[in-house]
mmCIF file of the N, C-alpha and C atoms, coordinates in Angstrom:
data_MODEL
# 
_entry.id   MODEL 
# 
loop_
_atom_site.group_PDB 
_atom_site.id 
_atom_site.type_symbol 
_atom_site.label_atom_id 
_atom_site.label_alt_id 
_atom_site.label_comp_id 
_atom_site.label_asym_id 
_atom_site.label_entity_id 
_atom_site.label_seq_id 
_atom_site.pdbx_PDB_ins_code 
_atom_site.Cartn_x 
_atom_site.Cartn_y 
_atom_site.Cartn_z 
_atom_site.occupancy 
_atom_site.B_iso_or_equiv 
_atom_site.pdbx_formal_charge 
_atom_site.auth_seq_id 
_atom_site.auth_comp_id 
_atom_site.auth_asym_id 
_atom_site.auth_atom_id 
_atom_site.pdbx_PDB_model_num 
ATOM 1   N N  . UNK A 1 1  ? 4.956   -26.761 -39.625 1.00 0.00 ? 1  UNK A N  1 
ATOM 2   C CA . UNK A 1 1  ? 5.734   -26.203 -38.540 1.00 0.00 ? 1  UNK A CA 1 
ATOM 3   C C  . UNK A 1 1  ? 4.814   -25.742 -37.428 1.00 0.00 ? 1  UNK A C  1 
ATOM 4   N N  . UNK A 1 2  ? 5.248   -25.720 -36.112 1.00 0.00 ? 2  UNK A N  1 
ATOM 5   C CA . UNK A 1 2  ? 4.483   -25.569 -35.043 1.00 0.00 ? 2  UNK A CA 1 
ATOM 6   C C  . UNK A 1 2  ? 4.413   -23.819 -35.092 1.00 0.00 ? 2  UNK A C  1 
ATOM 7   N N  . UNK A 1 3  ? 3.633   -23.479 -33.975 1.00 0.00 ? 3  UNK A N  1 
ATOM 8   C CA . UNK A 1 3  ? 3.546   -21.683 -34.197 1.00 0.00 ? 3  UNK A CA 1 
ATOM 9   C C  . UNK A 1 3  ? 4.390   -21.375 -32.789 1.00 0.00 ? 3  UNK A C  1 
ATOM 10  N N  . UNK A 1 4  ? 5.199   -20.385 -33.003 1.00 0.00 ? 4  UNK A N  1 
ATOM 11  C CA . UNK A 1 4  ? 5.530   -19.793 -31.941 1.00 0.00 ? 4  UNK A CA 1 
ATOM 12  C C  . UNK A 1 4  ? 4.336   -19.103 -30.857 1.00 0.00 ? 4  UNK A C  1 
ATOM 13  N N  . UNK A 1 5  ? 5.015   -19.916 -29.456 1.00 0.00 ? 5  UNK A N  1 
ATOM 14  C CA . UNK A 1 5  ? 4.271   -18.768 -28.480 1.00 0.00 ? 5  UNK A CA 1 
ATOM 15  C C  . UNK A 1 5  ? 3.269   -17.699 -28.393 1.00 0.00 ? 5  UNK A C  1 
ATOM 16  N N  . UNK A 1 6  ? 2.631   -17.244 -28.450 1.00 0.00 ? 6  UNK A N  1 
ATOM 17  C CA . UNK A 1 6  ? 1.616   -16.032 -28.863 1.00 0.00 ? 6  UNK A CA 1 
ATOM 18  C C  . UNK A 1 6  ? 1.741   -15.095 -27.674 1.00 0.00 ? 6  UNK A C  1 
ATOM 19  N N  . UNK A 1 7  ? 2.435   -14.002 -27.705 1.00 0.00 ? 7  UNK A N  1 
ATOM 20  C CA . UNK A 1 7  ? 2.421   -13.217 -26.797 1.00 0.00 ? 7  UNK A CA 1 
ATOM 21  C C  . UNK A 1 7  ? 1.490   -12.931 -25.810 1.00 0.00 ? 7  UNK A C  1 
ATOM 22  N N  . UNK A 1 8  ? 1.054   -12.585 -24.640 1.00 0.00 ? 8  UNK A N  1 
ATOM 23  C CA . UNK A 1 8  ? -0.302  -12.469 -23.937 1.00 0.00 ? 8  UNK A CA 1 
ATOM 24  C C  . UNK A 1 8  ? -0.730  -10.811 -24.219 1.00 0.00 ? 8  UNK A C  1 
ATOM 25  N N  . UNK A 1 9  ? -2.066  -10.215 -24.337 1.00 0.00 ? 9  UNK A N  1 
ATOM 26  C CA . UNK A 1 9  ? -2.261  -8.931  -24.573 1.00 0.00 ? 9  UNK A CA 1 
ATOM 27  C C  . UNK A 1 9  ? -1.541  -8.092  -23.697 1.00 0.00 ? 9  UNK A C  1 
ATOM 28  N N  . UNK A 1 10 ? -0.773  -7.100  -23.709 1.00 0.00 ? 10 UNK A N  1 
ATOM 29  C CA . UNK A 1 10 ? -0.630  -6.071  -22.860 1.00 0.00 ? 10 UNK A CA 1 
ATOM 30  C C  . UNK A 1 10 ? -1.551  -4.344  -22.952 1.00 0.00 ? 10 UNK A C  1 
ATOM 31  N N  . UNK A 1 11 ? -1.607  -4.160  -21.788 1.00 0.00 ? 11 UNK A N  1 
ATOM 32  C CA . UNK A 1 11 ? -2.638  -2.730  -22.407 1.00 0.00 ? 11 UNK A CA 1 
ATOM 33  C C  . UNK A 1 11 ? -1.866  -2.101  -23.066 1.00 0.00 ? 11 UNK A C  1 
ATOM 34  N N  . UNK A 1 12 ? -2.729  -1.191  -23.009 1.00 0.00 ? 12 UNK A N  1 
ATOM 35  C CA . UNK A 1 12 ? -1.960  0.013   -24.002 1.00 0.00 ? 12 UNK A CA 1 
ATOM 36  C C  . UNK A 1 12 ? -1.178  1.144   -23.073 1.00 0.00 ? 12 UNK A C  1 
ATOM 37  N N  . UNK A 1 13 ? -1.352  0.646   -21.783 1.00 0.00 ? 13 UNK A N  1 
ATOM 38  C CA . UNK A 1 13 ? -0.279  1.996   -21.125 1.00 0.00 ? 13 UNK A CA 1 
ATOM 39  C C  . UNK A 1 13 ? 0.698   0.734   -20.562 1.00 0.00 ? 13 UNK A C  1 
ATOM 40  N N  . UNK A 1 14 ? 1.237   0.119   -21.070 1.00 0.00 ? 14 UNK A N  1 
ATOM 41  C CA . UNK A 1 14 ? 2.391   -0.549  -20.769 1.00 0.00 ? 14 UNK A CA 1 
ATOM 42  C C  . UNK A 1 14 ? 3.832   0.298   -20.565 1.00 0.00 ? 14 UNK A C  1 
ATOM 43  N N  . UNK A 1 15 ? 3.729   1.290   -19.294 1.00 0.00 ? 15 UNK A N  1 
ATOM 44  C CA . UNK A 1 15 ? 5.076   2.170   -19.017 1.00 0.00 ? 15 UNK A CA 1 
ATOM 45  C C  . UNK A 1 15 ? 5.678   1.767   -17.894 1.00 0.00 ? 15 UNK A C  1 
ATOM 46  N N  . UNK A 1 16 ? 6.831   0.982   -17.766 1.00 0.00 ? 16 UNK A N  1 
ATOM 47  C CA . UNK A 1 16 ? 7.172   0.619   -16.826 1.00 0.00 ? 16 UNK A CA 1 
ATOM 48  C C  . UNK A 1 16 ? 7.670   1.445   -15.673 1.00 0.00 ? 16 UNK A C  1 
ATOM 49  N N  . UNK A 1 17 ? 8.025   3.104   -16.253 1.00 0.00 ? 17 UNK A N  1 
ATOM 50  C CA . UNK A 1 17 ? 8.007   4.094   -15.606 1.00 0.00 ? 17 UNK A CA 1 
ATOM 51  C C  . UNK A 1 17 ? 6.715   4.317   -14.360 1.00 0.00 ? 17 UNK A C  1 
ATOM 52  N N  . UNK A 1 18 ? 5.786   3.928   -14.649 1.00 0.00 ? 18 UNK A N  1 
ATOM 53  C CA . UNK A 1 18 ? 4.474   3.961   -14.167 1.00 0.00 ? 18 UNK A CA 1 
ATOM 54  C C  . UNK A 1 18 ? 4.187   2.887   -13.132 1.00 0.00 ? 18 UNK A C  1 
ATOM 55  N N  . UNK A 1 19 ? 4.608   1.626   -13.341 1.00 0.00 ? 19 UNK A N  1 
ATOM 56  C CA . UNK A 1 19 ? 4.440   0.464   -12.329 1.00 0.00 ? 19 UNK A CA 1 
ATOM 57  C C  . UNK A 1 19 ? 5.764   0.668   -11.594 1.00 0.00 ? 19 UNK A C  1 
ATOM 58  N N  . UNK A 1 20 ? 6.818   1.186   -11.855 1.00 0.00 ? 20 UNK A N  1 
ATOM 59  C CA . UNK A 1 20 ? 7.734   1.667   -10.675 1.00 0.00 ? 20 UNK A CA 1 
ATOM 60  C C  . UNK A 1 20 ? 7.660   2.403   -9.795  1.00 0.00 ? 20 UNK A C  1 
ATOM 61  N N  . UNK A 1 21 ? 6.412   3.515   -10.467 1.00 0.00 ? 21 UNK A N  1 
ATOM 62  C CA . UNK A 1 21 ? 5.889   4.634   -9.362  1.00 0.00 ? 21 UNK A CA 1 
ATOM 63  C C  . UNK A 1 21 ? 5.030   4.316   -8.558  1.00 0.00 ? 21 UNK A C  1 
ATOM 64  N N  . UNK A 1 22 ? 4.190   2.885   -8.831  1.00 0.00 ? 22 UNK A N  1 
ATOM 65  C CA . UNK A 1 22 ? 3.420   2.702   -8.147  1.00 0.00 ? 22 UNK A CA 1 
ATOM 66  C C  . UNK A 1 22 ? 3.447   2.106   -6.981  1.00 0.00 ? 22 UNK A C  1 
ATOM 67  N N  . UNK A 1 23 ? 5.164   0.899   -7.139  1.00 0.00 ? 23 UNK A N  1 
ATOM 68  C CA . UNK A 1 23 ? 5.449   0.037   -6.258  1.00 0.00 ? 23 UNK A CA 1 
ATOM 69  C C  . UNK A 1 23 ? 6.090   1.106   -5.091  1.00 0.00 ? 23 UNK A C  1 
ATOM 70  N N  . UNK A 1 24 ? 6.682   1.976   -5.595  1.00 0.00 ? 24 UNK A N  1 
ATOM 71  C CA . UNK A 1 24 ? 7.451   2.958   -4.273  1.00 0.00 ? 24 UNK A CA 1 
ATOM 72  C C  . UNK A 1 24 ? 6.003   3.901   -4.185  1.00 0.00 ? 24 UNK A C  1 
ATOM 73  N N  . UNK A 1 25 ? 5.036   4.051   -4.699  1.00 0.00 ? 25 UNK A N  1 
ATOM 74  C CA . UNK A 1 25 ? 4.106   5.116   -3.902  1.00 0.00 ? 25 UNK A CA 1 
ATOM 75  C C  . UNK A 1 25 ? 3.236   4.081   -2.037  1.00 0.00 ? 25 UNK A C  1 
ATOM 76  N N  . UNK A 1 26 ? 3.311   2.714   -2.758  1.00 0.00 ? 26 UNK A N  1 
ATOM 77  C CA . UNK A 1 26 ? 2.767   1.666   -2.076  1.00 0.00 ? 26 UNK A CA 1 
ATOM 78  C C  . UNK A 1 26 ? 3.933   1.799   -0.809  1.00 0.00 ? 26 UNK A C  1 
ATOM 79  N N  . UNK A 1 27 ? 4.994   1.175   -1.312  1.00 0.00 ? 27 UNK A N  1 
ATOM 80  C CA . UNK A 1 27 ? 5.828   1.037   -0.107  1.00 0.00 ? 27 UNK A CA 1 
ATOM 81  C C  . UNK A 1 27 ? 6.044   2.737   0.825   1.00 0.00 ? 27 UNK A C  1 
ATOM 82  N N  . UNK A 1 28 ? 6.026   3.520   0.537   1.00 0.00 ? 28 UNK A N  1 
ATOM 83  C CA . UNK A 1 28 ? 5.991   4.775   1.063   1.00 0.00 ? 28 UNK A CA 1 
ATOM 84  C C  . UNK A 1 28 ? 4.849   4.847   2.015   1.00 0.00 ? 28 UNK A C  1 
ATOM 85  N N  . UNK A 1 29 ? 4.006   4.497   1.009   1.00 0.00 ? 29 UNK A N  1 
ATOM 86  C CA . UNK A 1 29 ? 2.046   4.871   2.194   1.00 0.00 ? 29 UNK A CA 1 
ATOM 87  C C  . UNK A 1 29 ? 2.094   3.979   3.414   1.00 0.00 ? 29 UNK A C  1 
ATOM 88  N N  . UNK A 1 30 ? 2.693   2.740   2.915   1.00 0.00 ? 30 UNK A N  1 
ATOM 89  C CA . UNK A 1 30 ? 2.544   1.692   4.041   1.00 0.00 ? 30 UNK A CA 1 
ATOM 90  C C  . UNK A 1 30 ? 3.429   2.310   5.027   1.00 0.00 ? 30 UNK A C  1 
ATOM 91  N N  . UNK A 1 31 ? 4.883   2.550   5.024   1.00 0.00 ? 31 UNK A N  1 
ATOM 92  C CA . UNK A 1 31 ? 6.064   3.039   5.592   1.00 0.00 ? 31 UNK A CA 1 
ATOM 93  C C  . UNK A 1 31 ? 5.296   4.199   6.817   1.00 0.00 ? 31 UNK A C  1 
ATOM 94  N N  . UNK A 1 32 ? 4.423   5.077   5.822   1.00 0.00 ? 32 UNK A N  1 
ATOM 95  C CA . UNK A 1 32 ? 4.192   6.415   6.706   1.00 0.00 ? 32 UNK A CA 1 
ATOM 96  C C  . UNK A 1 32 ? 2.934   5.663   7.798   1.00 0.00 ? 32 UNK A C  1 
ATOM 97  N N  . UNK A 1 33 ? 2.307   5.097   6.998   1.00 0.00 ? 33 UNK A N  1 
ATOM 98  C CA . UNK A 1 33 ? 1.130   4.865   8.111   1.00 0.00 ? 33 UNK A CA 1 
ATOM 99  C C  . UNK A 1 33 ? 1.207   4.028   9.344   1.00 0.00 ? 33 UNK A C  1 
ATOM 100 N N  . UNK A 1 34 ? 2.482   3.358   8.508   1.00 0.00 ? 34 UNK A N  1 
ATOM 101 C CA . UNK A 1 34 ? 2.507   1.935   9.921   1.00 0.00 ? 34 UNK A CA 1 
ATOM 102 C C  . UNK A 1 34 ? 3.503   2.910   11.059  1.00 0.00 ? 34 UNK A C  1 
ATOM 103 N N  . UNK A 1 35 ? 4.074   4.036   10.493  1.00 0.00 ? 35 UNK A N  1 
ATOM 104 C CA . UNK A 1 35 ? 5.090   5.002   11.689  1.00 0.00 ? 35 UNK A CA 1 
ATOM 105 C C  . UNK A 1 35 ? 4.065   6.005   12.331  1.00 0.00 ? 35 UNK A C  1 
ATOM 106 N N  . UNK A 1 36 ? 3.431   6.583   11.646  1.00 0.00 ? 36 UNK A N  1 
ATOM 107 C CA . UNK A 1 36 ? 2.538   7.203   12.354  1.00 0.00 ? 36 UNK A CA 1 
ATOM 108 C C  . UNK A 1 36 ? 1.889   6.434   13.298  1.00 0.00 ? 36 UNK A C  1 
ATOM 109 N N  . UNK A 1 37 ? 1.105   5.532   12.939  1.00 0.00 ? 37 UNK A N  1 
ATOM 110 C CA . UNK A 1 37 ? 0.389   4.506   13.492  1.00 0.00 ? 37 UNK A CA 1 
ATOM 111 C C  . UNK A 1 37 ? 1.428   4.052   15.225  1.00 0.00 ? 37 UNK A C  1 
ATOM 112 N N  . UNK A 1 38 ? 2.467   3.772   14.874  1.00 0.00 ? 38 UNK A N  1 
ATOM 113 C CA . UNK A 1 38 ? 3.549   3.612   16.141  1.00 0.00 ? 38 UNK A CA 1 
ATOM 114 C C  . UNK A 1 38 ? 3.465   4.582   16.934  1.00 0.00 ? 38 UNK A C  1 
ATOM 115 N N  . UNK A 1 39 ? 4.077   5.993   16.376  1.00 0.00 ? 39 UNK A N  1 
ATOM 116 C CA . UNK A 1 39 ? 3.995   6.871   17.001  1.00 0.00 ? 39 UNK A CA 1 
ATOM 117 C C  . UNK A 1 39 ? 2.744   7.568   18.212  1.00 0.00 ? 39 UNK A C  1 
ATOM 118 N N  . UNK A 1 40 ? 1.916   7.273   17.584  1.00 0.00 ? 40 UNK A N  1 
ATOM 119 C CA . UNK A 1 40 ? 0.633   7.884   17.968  1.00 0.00 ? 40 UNK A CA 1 
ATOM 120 C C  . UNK A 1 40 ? 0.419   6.893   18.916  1.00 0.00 ? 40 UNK A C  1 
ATOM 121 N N  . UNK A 1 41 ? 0.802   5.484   18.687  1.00 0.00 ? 41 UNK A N  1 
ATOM 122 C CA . UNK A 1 41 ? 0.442   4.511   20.158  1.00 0.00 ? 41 UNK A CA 1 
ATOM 123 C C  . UNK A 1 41 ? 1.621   5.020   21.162  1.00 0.00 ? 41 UNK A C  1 
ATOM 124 N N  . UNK A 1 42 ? 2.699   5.249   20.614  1.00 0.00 ? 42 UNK A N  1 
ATOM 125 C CA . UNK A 1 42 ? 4.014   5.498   21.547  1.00 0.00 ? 42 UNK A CA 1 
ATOM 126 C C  . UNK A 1 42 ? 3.416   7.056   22.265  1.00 0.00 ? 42 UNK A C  1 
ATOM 127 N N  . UNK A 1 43 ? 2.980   7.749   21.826  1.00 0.00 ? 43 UNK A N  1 
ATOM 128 C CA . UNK A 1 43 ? 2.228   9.134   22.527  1.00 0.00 ? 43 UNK A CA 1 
ATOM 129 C C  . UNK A 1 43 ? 1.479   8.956   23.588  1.00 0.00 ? 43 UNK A C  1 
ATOM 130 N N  . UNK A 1 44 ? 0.334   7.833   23.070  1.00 0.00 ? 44 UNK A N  1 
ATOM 131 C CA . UNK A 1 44 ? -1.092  7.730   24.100  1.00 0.00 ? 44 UNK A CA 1 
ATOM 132 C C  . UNK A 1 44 ? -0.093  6.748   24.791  1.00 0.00 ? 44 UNK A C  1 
ATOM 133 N N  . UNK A 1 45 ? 1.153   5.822   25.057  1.00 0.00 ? 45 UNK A N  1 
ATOM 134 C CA . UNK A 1 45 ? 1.155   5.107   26.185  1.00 0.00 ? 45 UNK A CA 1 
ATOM 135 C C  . UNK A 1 45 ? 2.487   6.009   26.851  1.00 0.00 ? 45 UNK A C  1 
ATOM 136 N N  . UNK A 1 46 ? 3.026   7.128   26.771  1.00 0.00 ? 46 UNK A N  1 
ATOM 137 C CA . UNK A 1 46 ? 3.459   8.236   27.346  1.00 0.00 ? 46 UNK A CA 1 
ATOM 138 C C  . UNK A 1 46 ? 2.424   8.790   28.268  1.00 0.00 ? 46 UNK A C  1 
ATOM 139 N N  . UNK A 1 47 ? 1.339   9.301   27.939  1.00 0.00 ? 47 UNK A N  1 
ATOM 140 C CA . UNK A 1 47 ? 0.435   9.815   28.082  1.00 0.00 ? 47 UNK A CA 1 
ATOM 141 C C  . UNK A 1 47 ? 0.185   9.135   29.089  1.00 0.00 ? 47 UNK A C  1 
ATOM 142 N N  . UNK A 1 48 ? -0.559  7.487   29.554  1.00 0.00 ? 48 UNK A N  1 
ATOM 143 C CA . UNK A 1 48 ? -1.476  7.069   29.891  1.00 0.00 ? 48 UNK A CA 1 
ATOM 144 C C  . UNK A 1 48 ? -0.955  6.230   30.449  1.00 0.00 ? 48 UNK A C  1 
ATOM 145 N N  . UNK A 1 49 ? 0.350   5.937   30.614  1.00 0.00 ? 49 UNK A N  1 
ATOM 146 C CA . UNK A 1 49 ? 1.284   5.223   31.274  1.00 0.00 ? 49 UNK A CA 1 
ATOM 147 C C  . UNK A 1 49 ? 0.943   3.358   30.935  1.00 0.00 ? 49 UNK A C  1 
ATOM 148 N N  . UNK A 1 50 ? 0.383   3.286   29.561  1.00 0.00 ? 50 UNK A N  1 
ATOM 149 C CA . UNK A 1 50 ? 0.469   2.030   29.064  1.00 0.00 ? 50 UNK A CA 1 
ATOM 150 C C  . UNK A 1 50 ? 1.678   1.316   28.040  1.00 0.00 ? 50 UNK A C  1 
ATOM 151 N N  . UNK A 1 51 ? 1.199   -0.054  27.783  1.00 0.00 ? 51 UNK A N  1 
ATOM 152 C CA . UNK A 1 51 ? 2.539   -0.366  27.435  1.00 0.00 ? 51 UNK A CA 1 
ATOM 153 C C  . UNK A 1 51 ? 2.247   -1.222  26.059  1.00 0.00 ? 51 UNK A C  1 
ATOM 154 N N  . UNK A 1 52 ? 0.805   -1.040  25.840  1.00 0.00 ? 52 UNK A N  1 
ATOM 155 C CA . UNK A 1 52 ? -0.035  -2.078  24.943  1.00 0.00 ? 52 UNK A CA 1 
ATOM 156 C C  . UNK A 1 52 ? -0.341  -1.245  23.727  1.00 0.00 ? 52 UNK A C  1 
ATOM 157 N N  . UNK A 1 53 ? 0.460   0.478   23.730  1.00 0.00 ? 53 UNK A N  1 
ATOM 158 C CA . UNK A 1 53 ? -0.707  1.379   22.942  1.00 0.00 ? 53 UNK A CA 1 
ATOM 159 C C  . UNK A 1 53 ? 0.300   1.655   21.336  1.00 0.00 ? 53 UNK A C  1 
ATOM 160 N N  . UNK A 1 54 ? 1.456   0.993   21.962  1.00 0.00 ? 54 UNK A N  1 
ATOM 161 C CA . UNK A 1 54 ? 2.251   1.164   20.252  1.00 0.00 ? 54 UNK A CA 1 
ATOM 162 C C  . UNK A 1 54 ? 1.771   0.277   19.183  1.00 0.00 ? 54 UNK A C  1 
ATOM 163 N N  . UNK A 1 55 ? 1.757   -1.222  19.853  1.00 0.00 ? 55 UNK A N  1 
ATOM 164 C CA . UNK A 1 55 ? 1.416   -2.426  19.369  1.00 0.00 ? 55 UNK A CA 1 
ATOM 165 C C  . UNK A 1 55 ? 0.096   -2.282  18.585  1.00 0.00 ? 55 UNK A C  1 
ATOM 166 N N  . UNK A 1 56 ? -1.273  -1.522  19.386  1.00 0.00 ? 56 UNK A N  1 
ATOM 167 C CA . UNK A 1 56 ? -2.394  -1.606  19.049  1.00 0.00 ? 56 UNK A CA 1 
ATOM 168 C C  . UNK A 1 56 ? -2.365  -0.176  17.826  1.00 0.00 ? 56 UNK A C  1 
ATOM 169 N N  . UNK A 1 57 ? -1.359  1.000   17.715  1.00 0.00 ? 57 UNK A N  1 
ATOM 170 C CA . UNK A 1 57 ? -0.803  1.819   17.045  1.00 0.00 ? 57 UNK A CA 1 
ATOM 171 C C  . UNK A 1 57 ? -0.483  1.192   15.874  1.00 0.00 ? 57 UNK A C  1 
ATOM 172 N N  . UNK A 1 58 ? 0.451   0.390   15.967  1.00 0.00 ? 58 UNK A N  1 
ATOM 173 C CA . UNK A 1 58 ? 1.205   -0.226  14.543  1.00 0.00 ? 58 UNK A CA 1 
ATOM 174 C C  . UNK A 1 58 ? 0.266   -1.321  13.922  1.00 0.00 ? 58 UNK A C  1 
ATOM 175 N N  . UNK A 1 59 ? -0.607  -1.995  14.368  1.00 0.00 ? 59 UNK A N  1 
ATOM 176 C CA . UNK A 1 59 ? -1.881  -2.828  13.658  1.00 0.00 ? 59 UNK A CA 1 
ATOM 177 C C  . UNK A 1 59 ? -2.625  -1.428  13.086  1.00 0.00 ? 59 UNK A C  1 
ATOM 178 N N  . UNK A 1 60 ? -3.457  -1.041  13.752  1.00 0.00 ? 60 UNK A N  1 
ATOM 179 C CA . UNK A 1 60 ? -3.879  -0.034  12.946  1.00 0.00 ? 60 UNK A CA 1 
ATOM 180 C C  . UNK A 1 60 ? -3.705  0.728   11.963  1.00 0.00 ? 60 UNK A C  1 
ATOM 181 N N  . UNK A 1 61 ? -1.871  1.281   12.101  1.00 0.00 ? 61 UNK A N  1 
ATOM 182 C CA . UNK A 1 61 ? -1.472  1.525   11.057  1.00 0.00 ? 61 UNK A CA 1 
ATOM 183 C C  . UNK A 1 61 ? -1.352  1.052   9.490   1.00 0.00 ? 61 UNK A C  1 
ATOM 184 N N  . UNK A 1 62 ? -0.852  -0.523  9.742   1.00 0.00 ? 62 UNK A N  1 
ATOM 185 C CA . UNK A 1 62 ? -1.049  -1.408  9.202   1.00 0.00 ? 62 UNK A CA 1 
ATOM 186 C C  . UNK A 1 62 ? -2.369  -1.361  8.140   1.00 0.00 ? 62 UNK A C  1 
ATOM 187 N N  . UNK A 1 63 ? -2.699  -1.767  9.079   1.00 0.00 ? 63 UNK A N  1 
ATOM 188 C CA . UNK A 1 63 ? -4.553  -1.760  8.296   1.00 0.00 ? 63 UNK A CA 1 
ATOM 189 C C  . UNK A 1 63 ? -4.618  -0.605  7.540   1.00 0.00 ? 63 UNK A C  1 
ATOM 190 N N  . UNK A 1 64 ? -4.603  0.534   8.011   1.00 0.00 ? 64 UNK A N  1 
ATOM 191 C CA . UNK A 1 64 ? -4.686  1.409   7.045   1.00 0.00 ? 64 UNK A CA 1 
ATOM 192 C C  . UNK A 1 64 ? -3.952  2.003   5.369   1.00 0.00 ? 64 UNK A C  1 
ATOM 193 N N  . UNK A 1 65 ? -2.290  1.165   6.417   1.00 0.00 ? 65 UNK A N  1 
ATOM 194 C CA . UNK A 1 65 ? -1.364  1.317   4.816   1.00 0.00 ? 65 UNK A CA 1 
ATOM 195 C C  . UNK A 1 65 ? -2.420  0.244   3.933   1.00 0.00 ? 65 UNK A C  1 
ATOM 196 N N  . UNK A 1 66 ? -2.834  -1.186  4.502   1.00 0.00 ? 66 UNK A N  1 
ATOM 197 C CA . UNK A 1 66 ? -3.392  -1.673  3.264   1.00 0.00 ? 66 UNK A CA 1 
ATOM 198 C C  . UNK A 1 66 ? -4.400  -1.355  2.546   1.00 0.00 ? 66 UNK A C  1 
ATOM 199 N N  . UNK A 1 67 ? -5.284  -0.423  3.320   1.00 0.00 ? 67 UNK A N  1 
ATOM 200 C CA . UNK A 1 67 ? -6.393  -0.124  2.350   1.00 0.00 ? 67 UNK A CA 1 
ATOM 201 C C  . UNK A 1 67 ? -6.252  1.429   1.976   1.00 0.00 ? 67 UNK A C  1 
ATOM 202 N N  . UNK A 1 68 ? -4.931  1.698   2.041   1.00 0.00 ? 68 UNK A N  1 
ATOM 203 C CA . UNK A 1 68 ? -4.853  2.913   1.110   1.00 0.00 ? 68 UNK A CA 1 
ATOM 204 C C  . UNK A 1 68 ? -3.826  2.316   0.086   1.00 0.00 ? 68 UNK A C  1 
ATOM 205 N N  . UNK A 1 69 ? -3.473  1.106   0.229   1.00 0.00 ? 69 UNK A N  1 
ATOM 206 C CA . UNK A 1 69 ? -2.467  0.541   -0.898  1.00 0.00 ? 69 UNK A CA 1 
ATOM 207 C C  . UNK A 1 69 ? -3.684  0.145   -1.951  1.00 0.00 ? 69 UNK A C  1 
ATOM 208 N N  . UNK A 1 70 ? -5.054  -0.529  -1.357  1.00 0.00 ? 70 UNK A N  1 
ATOM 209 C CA . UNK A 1 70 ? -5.730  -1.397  -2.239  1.00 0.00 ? 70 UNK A CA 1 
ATOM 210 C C  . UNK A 1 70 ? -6.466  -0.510  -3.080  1.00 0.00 ? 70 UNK A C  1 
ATOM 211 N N  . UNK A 1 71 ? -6.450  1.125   -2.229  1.00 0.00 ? 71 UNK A N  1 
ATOM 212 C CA . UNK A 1 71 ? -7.017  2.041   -3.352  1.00 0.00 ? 71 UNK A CA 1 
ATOM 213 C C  . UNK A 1 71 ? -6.551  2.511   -4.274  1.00 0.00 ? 71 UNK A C  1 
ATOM 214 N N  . UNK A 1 72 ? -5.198  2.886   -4.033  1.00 0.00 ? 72 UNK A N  1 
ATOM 215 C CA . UNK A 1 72 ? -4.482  3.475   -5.021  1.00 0.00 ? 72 UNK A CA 1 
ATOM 216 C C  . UNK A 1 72 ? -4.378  2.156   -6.202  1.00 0.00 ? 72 UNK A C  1 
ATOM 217 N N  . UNK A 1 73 ? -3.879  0.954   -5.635  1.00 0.00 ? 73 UNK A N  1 
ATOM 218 C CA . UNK A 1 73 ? -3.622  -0.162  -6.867  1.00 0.00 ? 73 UNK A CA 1 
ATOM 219 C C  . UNK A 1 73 ? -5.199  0.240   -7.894  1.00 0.00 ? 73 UNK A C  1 
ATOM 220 N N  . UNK A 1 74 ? -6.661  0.167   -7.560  1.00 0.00 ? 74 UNK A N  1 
ATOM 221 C CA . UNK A 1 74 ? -7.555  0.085   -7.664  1.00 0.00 ? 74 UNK A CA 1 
ATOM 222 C C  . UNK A 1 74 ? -7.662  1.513   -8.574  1.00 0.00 ? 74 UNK A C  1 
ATOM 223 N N  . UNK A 1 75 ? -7.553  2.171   -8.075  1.00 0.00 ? 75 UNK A N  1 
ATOM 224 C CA . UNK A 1 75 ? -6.768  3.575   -9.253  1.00 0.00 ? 75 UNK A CA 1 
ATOM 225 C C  . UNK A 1 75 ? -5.932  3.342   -10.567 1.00 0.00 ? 75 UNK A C  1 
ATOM 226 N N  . UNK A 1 76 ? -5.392  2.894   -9.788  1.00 0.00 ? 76 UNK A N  1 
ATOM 227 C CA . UNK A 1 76 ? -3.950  2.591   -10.854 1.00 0.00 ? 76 UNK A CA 1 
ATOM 228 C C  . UNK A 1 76 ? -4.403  1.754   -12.236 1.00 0.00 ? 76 UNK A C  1 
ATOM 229 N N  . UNK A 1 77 ? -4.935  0.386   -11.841 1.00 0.00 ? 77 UNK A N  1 
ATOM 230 C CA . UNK A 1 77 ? -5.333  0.026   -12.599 1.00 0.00 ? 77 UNK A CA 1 
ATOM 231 C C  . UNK A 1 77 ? -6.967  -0.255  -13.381 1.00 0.00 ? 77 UNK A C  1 
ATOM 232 N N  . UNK A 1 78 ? -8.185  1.048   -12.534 1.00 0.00 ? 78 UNK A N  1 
ATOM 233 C CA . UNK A 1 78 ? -8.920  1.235   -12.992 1.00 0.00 ? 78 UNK A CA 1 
ATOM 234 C C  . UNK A 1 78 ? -10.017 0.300   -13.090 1.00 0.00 ? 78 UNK A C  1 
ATOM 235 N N  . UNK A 1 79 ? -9.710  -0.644  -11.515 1.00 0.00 ? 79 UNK A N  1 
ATOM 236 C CA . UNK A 1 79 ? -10.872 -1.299  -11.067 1.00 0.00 ? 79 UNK A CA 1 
ATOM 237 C C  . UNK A 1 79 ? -12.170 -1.194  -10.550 1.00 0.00 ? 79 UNK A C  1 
ATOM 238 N N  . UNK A 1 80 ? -13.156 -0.558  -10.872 1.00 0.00 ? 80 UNK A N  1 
ATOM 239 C CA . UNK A 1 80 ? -14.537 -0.158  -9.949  1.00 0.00 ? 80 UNK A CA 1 
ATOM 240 C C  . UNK A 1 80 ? -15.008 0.720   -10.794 1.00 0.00 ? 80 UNK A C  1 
ATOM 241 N N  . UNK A 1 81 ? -14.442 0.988   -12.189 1.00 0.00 ? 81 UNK A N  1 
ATOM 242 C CA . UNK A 1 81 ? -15.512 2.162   -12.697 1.00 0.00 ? 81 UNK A CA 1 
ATOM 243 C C  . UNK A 1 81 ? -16.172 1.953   -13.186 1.00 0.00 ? 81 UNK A C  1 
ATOM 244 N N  . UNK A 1 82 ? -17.200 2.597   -13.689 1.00 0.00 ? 82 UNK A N  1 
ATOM 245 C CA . UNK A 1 82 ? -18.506 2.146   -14.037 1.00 0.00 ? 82 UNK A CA 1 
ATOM 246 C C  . UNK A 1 82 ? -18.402 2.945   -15.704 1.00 0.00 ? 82 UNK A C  1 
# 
C-alpha cells in the first residue's frame, strides 16, 4: 500500500490566535503611517502653498509602513537572531 501524505513540520507555536494578531497589527501600522504620512504632506502644502507635498507624504509613509511591517514580521517570526 502506498503511504499517506506526510504532513509538513509545523512549529511549536502554531496559534492561529497569534498570526491573526499579526495580520491586523500589519494592516493597522501600514493604515497609520501611510495617514500620517498624507497628513503631514497635506500640512507642509497648506503651509507652503504646494500641491506635490501629500503625494511625496503618502510614499514616504508607505515606505515606512513597510519597513515597520518587515520588522515586526521579522519579530514575529524570529528572523535575525543570533
Amino acid at each position: 500500500m502506498t503511504e499517506s501524505p506526510r504532513k509538513p513540520n509545523l512549529p511549536p507555536d502554531d496559534n492561529p490566535w497569534k498570526a491573526a494578531g499579526l495580520v491586523t497589527a500589519i494592516g493597522a501600522e501600514l493604515a497609520v503611517c501611510v495617514g500620517l504620512g498624507w497628513w503631514l504632506g497635506s500640512v507642509y502644502d497648506d503651509r507652503n502653498g504646494t500641491e506635490y507635498g501629500y503625494m511625496t507624504g503618502l510614499v514616504i509613509g508607505l515606505v515606512a509602513g513597510i519597513g515597520s511591517a518587515v520588522a515586526l514580521i521579522r519579530k514575529y517570526t524570529g528572523v535575525g537572531k543570533t
